[in-house]
C-alpha positions in Angstrom: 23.1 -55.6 93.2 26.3 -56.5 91.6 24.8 -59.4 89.6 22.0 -56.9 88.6 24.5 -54.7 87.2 26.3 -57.2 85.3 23.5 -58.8 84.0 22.2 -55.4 82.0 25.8 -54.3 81.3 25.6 -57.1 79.1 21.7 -57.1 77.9 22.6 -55.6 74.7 24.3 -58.4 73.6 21.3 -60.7 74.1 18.4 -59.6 72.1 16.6 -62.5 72.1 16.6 -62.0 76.3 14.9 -58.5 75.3 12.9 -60.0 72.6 11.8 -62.1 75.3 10.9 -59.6 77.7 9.1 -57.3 74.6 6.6 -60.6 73.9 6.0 -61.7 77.2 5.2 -58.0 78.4 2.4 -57.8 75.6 1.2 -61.2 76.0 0.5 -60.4 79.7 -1.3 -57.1 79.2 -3.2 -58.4 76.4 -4.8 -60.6 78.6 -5.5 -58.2 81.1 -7.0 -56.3 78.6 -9.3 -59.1 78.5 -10.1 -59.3 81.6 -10.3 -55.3 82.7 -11.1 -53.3 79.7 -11.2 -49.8 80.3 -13.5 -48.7 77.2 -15.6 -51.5 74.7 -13.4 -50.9 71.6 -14.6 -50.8 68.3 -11.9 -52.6 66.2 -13.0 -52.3 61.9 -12.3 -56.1 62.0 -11.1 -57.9 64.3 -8.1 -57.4 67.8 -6.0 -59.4 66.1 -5.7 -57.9 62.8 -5.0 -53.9 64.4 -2.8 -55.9 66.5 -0.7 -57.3 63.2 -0.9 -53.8 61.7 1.0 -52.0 64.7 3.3 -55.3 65.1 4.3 -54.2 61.3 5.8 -51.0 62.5 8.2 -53.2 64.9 9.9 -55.1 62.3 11.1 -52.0 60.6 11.6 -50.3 64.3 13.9 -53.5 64.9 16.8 -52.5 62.0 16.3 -48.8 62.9 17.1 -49.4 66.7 20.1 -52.0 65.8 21.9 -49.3 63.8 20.7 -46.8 66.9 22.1 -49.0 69.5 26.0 -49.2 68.1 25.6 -45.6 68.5 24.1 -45.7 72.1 27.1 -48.0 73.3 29.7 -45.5 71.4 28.1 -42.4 73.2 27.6 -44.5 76.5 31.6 -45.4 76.3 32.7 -42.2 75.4 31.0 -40.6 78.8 32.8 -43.5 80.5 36.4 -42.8 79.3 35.8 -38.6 79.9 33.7 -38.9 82.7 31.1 -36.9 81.2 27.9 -36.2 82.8 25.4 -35.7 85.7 26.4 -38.9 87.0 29.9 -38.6 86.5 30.0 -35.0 88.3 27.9 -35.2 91.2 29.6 -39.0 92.2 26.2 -40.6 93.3 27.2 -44.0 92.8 25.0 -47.2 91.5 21.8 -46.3 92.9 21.7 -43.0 92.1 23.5 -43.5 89.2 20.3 -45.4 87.8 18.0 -42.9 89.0 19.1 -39.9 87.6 20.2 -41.8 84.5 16.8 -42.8 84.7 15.2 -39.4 84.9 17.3 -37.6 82.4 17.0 -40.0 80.0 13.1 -39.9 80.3 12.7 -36.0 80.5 15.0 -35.9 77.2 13.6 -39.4 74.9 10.8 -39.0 76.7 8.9 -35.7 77.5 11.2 -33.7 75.5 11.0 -35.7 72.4 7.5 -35.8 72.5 6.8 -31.9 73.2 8.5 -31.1 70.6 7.5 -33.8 68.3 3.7 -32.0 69.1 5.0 -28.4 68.8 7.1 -28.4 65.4 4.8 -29.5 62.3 7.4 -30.9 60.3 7.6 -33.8 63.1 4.1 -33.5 64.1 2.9 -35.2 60.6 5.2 -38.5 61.5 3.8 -39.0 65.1 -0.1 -38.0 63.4 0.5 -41.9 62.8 0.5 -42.6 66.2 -2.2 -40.5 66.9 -4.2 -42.2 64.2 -5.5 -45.0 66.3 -9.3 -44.9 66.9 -8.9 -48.0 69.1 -6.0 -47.9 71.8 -4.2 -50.5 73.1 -1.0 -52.3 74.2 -0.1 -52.5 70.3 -0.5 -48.8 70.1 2.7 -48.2 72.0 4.0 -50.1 68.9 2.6 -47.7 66.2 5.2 -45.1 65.0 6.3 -44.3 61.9 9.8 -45.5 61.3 11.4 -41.8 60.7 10.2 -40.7 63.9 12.3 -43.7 65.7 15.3 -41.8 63.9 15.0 -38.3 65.9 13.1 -40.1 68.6 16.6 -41.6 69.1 18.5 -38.7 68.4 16.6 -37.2 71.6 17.6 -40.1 73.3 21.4 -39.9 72.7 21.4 -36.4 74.4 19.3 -38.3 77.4 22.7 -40.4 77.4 25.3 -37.5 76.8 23.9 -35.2 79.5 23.9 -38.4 82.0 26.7 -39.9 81.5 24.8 -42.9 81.6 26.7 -46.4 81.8 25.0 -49.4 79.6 23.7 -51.0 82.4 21.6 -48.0 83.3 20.5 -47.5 79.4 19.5 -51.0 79.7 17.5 -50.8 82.6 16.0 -47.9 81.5 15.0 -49.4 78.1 13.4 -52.3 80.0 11.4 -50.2 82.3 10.4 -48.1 78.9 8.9 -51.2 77.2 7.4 -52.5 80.0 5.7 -48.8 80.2 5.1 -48.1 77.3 3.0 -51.4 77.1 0.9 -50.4 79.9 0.4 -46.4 79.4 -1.8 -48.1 76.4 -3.1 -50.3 77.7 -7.2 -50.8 77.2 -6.6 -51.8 81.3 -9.3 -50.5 84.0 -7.7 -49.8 87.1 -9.2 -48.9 90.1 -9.6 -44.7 90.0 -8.0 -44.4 93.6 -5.1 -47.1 92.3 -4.5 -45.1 88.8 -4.5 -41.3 90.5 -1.9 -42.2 93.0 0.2 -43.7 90.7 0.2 -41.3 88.4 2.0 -39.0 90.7 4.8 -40.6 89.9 4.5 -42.5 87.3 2.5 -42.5 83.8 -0.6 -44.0 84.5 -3.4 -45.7 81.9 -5.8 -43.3 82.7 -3.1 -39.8 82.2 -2.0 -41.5 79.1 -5.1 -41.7 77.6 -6.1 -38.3 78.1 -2.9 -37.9 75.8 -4.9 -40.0 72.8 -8.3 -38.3 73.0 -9.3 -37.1 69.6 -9.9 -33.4 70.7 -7.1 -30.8 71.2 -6.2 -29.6 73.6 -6.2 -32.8 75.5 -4.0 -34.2 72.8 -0.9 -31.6 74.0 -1.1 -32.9 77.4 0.5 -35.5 79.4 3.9 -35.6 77.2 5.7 -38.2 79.5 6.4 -41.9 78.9 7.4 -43.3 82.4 7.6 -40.7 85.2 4.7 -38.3 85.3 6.8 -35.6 87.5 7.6 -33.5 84.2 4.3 -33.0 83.3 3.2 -32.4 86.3 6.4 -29.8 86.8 6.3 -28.0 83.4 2.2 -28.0 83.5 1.4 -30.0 80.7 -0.2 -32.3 82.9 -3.9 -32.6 82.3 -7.2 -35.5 83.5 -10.1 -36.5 82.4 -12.7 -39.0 83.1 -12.1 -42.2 81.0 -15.5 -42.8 79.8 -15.6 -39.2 78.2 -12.4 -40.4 75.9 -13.2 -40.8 72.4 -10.0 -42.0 70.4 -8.7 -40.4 67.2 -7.4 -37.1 65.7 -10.6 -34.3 65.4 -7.9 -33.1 62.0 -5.8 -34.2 59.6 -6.5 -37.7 59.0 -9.6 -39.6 57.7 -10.0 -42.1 60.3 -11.0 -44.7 57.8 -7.4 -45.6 57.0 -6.7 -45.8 60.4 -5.4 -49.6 59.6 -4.2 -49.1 56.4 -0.5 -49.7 56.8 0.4 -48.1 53.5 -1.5 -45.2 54.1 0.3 -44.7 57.1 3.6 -45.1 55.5 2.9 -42.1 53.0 0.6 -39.9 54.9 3.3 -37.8 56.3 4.5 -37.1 52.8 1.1 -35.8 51.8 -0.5 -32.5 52.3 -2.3 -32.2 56.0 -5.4 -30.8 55.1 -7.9 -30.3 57.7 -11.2 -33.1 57.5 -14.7 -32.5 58.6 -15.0 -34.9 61.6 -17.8 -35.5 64.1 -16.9 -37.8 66.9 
């Protein structure tokens, strides 16, 4: 446990370790996606090219986040020195230092975040880009508008504060984020029985997808990026059977530019008015 602990401690000073972990992570579930589709996607041209248009939101993700982190590490610090926090109060030590780092930082980055993200339409218009995606997969998870990374962290600094949490649990909880964020969208069947018990817990494929389907309500459901529990307690927590998922937004956005990485840039900046769509 100790080497465990000293290793992510440290992880932020070794981003080509996590630039590791991010590539290896997609290169596995692509290929699963390969193997166990959960829908036949209809991509406008070709995998690989919506796969390069999503992997054009990382670069700019990647200076957004470095500036993020050097705030991260201050606030992280900070908790240290004034022992401020959940885990800093209730004295739970590593392990449960981890988990309800863990949990807090997920309910806050995570569900919070993205409730609100759904709920207040000056945010909403950013994260329509996500939305925008008539063919999910893992690249999806990489498809945000770079603004939305800005309050996304701001969401996740209060995850920190109310903590306390040390960097080795921000780092652990990062990696576990990638890693499920990568697999939420995932175009990956799993068996039903396999999916529905995970997803008691944890996000599954299936609950996330429900999350992408191009008709509200469905689309204000299942908030969470890892742990399913706050959906499940604040009942936002919906299903669906996968093969009755059809991808998209039903408003707002012609789903023709659904690749068109300008377009995406300068939508949120444009007046939302409502299209005429039939799925």
């Amino acid at each position: 446990m100790e080497a465990i602990i000293a290793y992510f401690q440290e992880l932020d000073q070794h981003p080509l370790q996590r630039g590791a972990f991010f590539v290896s992570t997609l290169v596995i579930l692509w290929a699963l996606e390969s193997a166990f589709p959960l829908l036949d996607l209809n991509y406008k041209k070709t995998k690989g090219r919506h796969a390069a248009l999503n992997i054009s939101f990382t670069i700019v993700h990647f200076v957004i986040h470095t500036l993020l982190a050097i705030i991260i590490l201050w606030i992280s610090d900070w908790t240290a020195r004034q022992q401020f926090g959940l885990v800093h109060w209730t004295g739970v030590g590593v392990v449960g230092t981890i988990i309800v780092s863990a949990l807090t930082m997920d309910f806050f980055a995570g569900w919070l975040s993205h409730f609100v993200e759904h709920q207040v339409p000056v945010f909403w218009r950013f994260h329509i880009i996500h939305h925008a995606d008539n063919n999910v997969d893992v690249s999806t998870g990489l498809r945000h508008h770079p603004l939305e990374s800005v309050w996304r962290g701001l969401f996740f600094f209060m995850g920190i504060l109310v903590s306390g949490a040390p960097m080795y649990a921000v780092m652990l909880f990062q990696t576990l984020l990638v890693a499920a964020t990568g697999f939420t969208h995932a175009n990956i069947r799993l068996p039903e029985k396999w999916d529905r018990i995970i997803s008691y817990v944890l996000v599954s494929p299936n609950m996330h997808k429900v999350h992408h389907h191009w008709k509200q309500p469905y689309t204000d459901t299942n908030y969470g990026a890892v742990f399913s529990i706050w959906d499940r307690l604040l009942g936002t927590f919906s299903s669906l059977d996968p093969a009755s998922i059809k991808y998209g937004l039903d408003r707002y956005y012609p789903n023709e530019k659904d690749e068109d990485f300008i377009a995406l840039i300068k939508r949120p900046f444009q007046s939302l008015k409502e299209t005429d769509q039939k799925k």
